[in-house]
N, C-alpha and C positions, 0 to 999 in steps of 0.2 A: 622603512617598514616593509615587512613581507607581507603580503595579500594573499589568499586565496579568494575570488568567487564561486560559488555555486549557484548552478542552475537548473531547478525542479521544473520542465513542462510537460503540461498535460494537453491532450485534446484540444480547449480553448483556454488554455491558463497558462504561463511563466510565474514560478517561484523565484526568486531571486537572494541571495545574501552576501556578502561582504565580512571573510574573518583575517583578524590578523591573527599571526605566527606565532610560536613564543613556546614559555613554561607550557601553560593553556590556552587552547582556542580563545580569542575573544569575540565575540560578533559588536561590528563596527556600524552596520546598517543593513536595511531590508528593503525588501519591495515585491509587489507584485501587479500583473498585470490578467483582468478575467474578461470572461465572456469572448475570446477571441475570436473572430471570425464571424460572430452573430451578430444580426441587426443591428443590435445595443451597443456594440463592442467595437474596438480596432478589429482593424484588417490584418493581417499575419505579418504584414512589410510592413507597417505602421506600430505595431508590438515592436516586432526586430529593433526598428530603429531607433526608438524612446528607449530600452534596453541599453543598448548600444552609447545613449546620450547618459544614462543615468551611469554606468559603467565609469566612462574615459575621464572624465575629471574625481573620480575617487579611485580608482586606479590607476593615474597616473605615476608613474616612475615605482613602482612597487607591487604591479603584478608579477605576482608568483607563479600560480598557476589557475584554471576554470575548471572546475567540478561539474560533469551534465551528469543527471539522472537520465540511464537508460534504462527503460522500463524493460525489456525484454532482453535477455543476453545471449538467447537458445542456448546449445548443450556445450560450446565450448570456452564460455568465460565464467571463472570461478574466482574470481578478482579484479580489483579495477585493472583498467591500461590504460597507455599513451594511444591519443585517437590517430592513430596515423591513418595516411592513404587506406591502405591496405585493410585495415579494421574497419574505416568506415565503409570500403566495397562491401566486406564480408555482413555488415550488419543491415547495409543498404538489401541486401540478399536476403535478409530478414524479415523484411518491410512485410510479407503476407502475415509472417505471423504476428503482427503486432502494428497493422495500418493504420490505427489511432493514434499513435506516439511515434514509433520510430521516425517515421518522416519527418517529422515537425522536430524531432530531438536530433535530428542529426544535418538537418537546416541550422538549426542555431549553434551546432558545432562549428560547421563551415564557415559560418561566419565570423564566429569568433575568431578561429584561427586567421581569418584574412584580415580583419582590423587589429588583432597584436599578435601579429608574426612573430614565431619567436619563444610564444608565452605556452608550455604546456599544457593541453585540451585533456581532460582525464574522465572514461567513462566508470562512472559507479553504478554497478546494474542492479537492480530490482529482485534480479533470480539467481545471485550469487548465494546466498544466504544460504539456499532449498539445492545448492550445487550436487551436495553429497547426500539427498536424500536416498534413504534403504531403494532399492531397487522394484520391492512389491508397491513400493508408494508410488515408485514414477512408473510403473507400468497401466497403461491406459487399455481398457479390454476391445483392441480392434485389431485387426490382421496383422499378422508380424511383419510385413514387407512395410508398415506403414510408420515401423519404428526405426526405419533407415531414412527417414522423410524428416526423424526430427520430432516425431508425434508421439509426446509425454508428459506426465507431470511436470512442472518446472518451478510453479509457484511465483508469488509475487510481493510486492510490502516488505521487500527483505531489507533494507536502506532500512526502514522505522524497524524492523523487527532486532537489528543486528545493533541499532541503539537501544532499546527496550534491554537487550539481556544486557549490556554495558550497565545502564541504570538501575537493573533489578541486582546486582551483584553491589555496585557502590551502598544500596539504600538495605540490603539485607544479608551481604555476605556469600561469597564465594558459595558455600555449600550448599544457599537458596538455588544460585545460577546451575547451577550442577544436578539441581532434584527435577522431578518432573512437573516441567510449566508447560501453560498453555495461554497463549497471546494470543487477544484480540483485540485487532486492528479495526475498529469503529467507524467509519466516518461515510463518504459520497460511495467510494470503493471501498467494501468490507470484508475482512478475511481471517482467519485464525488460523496460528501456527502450533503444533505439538513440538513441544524441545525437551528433550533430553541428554544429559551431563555437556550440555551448552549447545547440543547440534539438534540442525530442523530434520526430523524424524515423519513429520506429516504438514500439510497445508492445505488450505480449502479449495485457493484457486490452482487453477490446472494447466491444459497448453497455454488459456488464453487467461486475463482478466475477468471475462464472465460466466467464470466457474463459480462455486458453491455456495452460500447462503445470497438472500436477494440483497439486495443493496438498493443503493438512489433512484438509479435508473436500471440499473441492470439485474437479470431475471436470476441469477444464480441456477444453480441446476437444474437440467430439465427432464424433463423424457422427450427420447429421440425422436421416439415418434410424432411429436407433435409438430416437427419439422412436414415430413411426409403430408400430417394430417391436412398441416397450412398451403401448403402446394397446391394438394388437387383442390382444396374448399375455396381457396381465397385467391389461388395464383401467384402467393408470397413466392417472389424467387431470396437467391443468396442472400444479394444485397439488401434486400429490402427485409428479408428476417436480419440480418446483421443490423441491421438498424433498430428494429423493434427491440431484440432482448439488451443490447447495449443503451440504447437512449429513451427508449419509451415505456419500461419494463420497472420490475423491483416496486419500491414502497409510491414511486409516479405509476406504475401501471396498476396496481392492486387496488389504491386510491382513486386514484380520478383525477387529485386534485394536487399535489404537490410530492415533489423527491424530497423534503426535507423535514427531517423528523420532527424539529421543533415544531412546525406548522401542522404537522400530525398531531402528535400529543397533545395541542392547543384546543383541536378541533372535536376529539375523540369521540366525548361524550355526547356530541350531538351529531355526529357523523360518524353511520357502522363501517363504511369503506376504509377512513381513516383508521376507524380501530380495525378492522379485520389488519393493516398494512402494518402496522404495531406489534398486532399480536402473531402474523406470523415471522415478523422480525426477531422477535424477542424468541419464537420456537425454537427457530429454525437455531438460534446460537448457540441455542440450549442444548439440543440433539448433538451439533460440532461436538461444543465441549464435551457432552457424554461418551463420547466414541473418542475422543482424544484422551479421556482418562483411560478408557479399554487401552486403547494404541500403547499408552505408555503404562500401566500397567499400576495404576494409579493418581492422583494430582497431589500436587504440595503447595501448586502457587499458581494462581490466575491471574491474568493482569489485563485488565482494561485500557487502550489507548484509543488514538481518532479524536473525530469530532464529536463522534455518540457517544463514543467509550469515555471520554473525558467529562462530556458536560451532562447527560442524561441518566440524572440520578435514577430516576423511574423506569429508562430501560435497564439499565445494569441490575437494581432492583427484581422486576420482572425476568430475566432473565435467569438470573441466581433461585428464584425459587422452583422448587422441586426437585435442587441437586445439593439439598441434606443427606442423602446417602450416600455422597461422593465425601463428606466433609464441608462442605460450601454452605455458609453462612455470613448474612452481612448486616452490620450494625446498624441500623436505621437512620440515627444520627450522625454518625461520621461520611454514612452515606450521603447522603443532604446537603454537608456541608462539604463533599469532595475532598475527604481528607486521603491524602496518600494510601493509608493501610484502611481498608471501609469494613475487616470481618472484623469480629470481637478478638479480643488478645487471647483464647480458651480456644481459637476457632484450629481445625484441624487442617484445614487450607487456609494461607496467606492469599485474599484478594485485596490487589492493588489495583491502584490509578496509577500510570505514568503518563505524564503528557511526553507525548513522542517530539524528536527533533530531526527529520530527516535529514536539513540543511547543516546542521553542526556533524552531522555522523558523516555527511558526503566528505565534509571539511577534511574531519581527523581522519576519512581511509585517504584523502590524497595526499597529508601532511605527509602519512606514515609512508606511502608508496613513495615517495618523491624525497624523502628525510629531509624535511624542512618543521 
C-alpha cells in the first residue's frame, strides 16, 4: 500500500487522517486529539506521543509521505514543499507572525521526520490559495517601509477553500467554478473568500488569523484605536491584548457565556447577550458577502461550509436575509433539511452547503506534488 498521512494542528488540537493512493484517494482512518495543553487535556509531549503510537502500526511498511498543515506561509510559498532544513529555518523566522500555530506545526514536523526518516514531510499552507491576490487587496494602509517587514493581506482557510472550488465544479460544473463565488468558511475560525474565474480576489482574514468577521473567540476587526484606548485605561500591554482579541473575544466575548453557537442559539430567547452574539454574527457575514458581491462585480454562487456554515440552518437563514437584491434567496425547507443546493431552482444565485474536507485536499496536493 501507499499511505499518505495528514496532519491538521491547531493551538490545542491535532487533526489526523490516514489515505491510501491510487485511481482515488481513499481515507483509511481518522483521529484526533483536543483540548491540548489545557487543564482537561494532554500535555503537548503527551499528544505528540499517542500521535506517534496511533501512526506506526498503520503505517507501517507503506508510508509514503506526511501532509502538515501550515497555517501561515508569509509571502514566499505559493504551493506545498518538501519540509527541508532550510524551509523549516525560514518558517521557524515566521513564528511572530503566526505564534499560535507555527510552533506547534513545525514541532510535529520534526518529529515526524525523526521517527520515519526517509518518509517525505510536505507542508500544505493555509495562504497558498490568497498567494496571487490583486495587489489593492493585499495592501494593508500603514507605512510603506512596513511592507518590506512582510505586513499584508495573506489570507487564511485556503486548504478548505481550495477544496470548496474542487467540489463546487464537480457538483455544478466548470462554468459555476469560473462565475463569481463567494465562500464561507463557518466554523471556531470564520472567514469568507471572493473568487473569481477560480482565483481568490478578496478574503476576510488578513496578516493574522484575527482579522475580519468575529468568530468563537476571536474579535474580528477592530478599530485601532481601541488598542491605545486599552493601554492607558487598563494597562493591557501586547501580550495580554493578544490574548483577549484571540481567546476571550468574538461570540465568547460578546456573550458572556459560551464560543459556541449551538449553545447560543439554544439560549437566545432568554438570554439578550446570547442573542446580541448571534445577531452580530450573522450581520457582520451579511456585510462580507455584500461587499464581495461589489468586489466582484456581482454573485452567482455562495457557498456555506465550517461547522456553522454546514449545521446552522438558522444562521445561514439569518444571514441570507436582506440580500434579495443581490439575487439571494433560500428555500426554507431544503434549508432545514441541509440539502446541498438550500436556494429555490428560479433562484438567481446558487446557495450551497459543501461540507469541507481539509484533510482529503492536503492529501491530493501532496499525491499531486510528489506523483504518487
Amino acid at each position: 500500500m501507499s499511505l499518505i498521512l495528514t496532519i491538521n494542528a491547531g493551538s490545542s488540537s491535532i487533526k489526523f487522517a490516514l489515505f491510501e493512493t491510487g485511481a482515488a484517494l481513499r481515507r483509511l482512518d481518522q483521529g484526533s486529539f483536543e483540548r491540548i495543553g489545557l487543564p482537561d487535556g494532554p500535555t503537548p509531549d503527551a499528544a505528540l506521543e499517542q500521535l506517534l503510537q496511533w501512526v506506526g502500526p498503520r503505517a507501517a511498511g507503506g508510508l509514503r509521505a506526511v501532509a502538515h498543515r501550515i497555517v501561515h506561509g508569509g509571502p514566499n510559498y505559493s504551493a506545498p514543499v518538501l519540509l527541508s532544513a532550510a524551509v523549516i529555518r525560514e518558517l521557524r523566522e515566521l513564528s511572530p507572525f503566526d505564534p499560535e500555530h507555527l510552533p506547534q506545526e513545525l514541532r510535529l514536523a520534526e518529529a515526524m521526520q525523526q521517527r520515519f526518516a526517509g518518509v517525505p514531510q510536505v507542508a500544505c499552507f493555509d495562504t497558498a490559495f490568497h498567494h496571487g491576490l490583486p495587489r489593492v487587496a493585499q495592501l494593508l494602509a500603514l507605512p510603506y517601509r512596513l511592507q518590506a517587514r512582510g505586513l499584508r493581506r495573506y489570507g487564511f482557510h485556503g486548504i478548505s477553500y481550495a477544496y470548496l472550488m474542487i467540489e463546487l465544479e464537480r457538483l455544478a460544473g466548470a462554468a459555476a467554478a469560473r462565475g463569481r463565488v463567494v465562500l464561507a468558511h463557518l466554523g471556531n475560525g470564520a472567514s469568507l473568500a471572493a473568487v473569481r474565474d477560480g482565483q481568490s480576489v478578496d478574503t476576510s482574514m488578513a496578516f493574522t488569523p484575527a482579522a475580519g468577521i468575529p468568530m468563537s473567540t476571536r474579535s474580528g476587526d477592530l478599530d485601532p484605536g481601541v488598542v491605545w484606548y486599552l493601554a492607558r485605561t487598563e494597562g493591557l500591554d501586547a501580550e495580554r491584548f493578544n490574548r483577549m482579541v484571540n481567546l476571550e473575544s468574538g461570540l465568547l466575548g460578546v456573550s458572556g457565556t459560551s464560543p459556541d453557537m449551538r449553545d447560543l442559539l439554544a439560549r437566545e430567547a432568554a438570554d439578550s447577550l446570547a442573542r446580541d452574539a448571534v445577531a452580530l454574527f450573522c450581520y457582520q457575514v451579511r456585510k462580507w458577502i455584500g461587499a464581495y458581491a461589489a468586489a466582484l462585480g456581482g454573485l452567482d454562487t455562495l457557498v456555506f461550509a465550517g461547522g456553522i456554515g454546514e449545521h446552522a440552518d438558522a444562521v445561514r437563514a439569518r444571514i441570507c436575509e436582506g440580500l434579495e437584491f443581490l439575487g439571494v434567496a433560500v428555500d426554507s425547507q431544503r434549508n432545514a433539511a441541509h440539502a446541498r443546493l438550500i436556494s429555490p431552482d428560479s433562484g438567481r444565485v446558487a446557495v450551497r452547503v459543501i461540507p469541507t474536507d481539509e484533510e482529503w485536499m492536503m492529501a491530493r496536493l501532496v499525491a499531486d506534488t510528489l506523483g504518487v
